[in-house]
N, C-alpha and C positions, 0 to 999 in steps of 0.2 A: 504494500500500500504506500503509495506517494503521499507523503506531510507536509504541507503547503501553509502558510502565514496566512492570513485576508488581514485588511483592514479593518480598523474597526472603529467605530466611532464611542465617545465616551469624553474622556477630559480634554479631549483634543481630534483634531482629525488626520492626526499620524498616526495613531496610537494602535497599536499593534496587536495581535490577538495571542495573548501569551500562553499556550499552550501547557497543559500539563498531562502528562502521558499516567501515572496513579497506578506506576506498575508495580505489583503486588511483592514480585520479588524485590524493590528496591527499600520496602519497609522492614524488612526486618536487620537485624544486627547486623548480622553475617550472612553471605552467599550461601553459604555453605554449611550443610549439618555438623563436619566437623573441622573446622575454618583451622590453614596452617597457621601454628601459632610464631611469627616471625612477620614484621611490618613487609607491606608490601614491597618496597623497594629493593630491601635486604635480599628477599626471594630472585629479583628480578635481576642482580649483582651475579648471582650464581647461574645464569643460563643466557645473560645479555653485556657481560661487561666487554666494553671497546667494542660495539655496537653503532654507538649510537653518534652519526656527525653533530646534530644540533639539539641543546637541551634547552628549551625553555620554561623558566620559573615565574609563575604570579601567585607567589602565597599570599597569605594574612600578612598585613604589613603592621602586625604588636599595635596597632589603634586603639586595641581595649572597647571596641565598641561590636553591635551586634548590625546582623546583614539581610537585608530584604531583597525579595523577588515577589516580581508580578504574573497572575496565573486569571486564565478566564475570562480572559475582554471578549466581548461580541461586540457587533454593528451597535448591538441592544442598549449593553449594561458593562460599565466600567471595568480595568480589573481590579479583580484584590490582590492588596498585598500581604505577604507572609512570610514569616520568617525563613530566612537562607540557609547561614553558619555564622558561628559567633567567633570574634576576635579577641579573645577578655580573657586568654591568659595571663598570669604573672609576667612581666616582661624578661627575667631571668629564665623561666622555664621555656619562655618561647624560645629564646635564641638558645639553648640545650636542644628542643626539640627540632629547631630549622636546621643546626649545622649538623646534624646525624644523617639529615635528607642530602644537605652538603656534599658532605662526604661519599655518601654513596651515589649520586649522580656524577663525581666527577670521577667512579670508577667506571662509569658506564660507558662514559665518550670514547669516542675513536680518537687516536694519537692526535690526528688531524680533524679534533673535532673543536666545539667552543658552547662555553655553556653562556645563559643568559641569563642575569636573576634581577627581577622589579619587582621593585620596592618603593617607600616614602620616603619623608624625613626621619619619620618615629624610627626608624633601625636600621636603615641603610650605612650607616658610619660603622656601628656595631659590626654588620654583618661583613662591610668592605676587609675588616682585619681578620676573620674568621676565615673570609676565600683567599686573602693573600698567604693566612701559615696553610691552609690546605693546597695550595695550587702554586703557591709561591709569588714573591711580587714580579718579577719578571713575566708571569704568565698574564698577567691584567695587561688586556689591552684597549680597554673604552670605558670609560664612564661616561652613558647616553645621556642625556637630559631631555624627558619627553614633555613640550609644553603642551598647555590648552589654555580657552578661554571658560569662564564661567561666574556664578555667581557665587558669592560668599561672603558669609554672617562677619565676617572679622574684621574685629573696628581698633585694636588693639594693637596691629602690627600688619607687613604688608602679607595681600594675599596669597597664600599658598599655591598657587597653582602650577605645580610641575612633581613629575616622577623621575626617577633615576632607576637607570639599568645599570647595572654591574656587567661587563665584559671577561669573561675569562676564556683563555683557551689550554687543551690539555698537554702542551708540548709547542717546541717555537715553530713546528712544520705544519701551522694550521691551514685552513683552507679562509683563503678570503675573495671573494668574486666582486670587483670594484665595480667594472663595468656590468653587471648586473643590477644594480642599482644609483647609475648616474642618476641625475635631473638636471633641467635646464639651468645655466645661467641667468641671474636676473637681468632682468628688461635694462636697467640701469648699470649692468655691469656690462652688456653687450655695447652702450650704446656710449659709454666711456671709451670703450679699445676701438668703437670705429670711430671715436673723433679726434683722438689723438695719437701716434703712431709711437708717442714714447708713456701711455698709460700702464700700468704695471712694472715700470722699470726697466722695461725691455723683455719682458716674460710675458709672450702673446699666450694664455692657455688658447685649446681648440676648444671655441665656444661651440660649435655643430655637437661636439659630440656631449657637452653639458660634466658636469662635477662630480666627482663622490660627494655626498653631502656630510656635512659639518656634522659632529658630534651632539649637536644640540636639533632635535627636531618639531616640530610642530604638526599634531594630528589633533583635529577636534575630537573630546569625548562623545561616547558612542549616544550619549541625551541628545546631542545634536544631529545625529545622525538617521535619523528614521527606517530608513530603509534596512537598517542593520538589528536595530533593538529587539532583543529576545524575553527581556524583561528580568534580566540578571544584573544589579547593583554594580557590579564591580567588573563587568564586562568591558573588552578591550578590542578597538578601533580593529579591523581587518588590516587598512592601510599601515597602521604598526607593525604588524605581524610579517606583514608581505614583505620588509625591507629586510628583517631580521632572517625569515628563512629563504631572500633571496639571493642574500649577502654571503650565507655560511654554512648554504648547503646546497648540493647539485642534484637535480632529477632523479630519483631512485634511492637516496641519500635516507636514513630512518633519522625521523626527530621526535624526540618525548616531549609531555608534557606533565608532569605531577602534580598540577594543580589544576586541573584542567577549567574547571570555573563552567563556563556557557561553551569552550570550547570552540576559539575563536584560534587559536593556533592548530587546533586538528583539521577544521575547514580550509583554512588556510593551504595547508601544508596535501592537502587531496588538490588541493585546484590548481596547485602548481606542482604536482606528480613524484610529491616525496610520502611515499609512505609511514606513518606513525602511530604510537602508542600511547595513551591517553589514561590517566587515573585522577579521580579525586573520591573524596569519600562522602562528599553531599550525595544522596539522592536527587536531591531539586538540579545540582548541577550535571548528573548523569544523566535526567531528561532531557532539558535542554540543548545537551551534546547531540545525541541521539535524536531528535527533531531535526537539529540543524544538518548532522550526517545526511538525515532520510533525503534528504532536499539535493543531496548532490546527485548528478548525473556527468560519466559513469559511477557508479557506486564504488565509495574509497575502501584504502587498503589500508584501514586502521583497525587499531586492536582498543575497546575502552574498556577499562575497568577500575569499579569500584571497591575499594578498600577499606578494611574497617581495622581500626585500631584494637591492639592487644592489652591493654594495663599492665600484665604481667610481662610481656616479648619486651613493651618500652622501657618499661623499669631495668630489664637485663643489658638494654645497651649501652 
């Protein structure tokens, strides 16, 4: 059966029709009658390690706050909203429990692989020194800065409006594809070099062929986005995604995602012909994955799964 979006009308007339799939097996704890006792990933170290070219990370960014999605919009009747996942660990025990995921993702890349992790403010400084003793500083090779616009209560200081990607790669022979992700020169930079023959100091770049782009990039958040929204809080821009798995992985290339969220890097990563493996431990966020997969044509070559945490397996790591 083909799973298609409509329109719907309600607070707005973008507003999407947020699907939820109420699959019976996603309710309970565990998969499985007798679930291996060993975090998902760990399992995944012993039959996938140096595997994987491209890993991408969008965990809980330690906010301490809790997370909604939208379910049920029709033409008719608005959606509701309902609880997602909650972020409200202890901030020590998060970053104990994010560098153990650390760790074991950056056994899984390939030599010539690179991992990606985003985050805030709230922990990205923390977390920056956890991937340099893990990966070593030599191996950091970007700190992204992703802007957007938007609105915000904050009268106290300036706006917060940007994210940070951590860059790392597993070895100095990584793979990086520049011209896979040029963009144009600005209108204003073009129109500098044809008016004077000594602009840039005598360094003509070829403007035809357009830039690797800067370190710092600008994608609107996916609220502005309509045509994209699945109805997941914390969901992340396609056009994001698309630079990152087209920068530092090639066609046929397997890329993870452990946080899978709505599943915006598994889509991704089918409609440009790299096959991937996909986990998160929400339910809400294994539907919306799973809707958004049904929607591709050909049908991808992804693996999703859901993971349930052990109390006792985490205590032993």
């Amino acid at each position: 059966m083909r799973l298609r979006y409509h329109a719907a009308m309600g607070r707005g007339a973008y507003e999407h029709n947020y699907t939820q799939l109420h699959l019976p097996e996603l309710a309970a704890d565990a998969a499985d009658a007798a679930p291996v006792r060993l975090p998902l990933l760990q399992t995944m170290t012993e039959q996938w390690a140096g595997r994987f070219q491209l890993i991408y990370l969008d965990p809980p960014f330690g906010t301490g706050k809790a997370y909604a999605a939208r379910v049920g919009g029709t033409r008719e009747q608005s959606a509701r909203t309902i609880d997602a996942y909650r972020d409200d660990r202890e901030f020590e025990d998060y970053l104990a429990w994010l560098a153990r995921r650390l760790a074991l993702c950056r056994d899984l890349l390939a030599d010539s692989g690179t991992l990606y992790v985003h985050l805030d403010w709230h922990a990205v400084h923390y977390v920056k020194v956890e991937l340099d003793r893990l990966f070593g500083r030599k191996r950091f090779l970007n700190e992204i800065i992703w802007c957007y616009h938007g609105p915000s209560p904050i009268r106290s200081a300036f706006k917060r409006k940007h994210d940070t990607i951590l860059v790392y790669t597993r070895s100095a022979d990584y793979y990086f594809d520049a011209d896979a992700v040029r963009v144009p020169y600005d209108p204003a930079t073009v129109k500098t070099f044809a008016s004077s023959p000594r602009a840039g100091f005598g360094k003509v770049p070829d403007l035809a062929r357009g830039k690797v782009p800067e370190d710092w990039w600008y994608f609107p958040v996916v609220a502005r986005i309509h045509s994209e929204r699945v109805g997941y809080e914390t969901q992340k821009p396609a056009a994001l995604l698309e630079r990152i798995v087209r920068a530092s992985s090639r066609p046929g290339d397997l890329v993870g995602d452990f946080f899978a969220g709505s599943g915006t890097a598994g889509v991704v990563a089918a409609r440009l012909g790299r096959p991937s493996i996909l986990s998160d431990r929400n339910p809400l966020a294994v539907e919306k994955t799973l809707l958004r997969l049904a929607q591709l044509d050909p049908r991808p070559e992804v693996r999703l799964w859901r993971y349930c945490n052990d109390p006792a397996a985490e205590a032993g790591r």
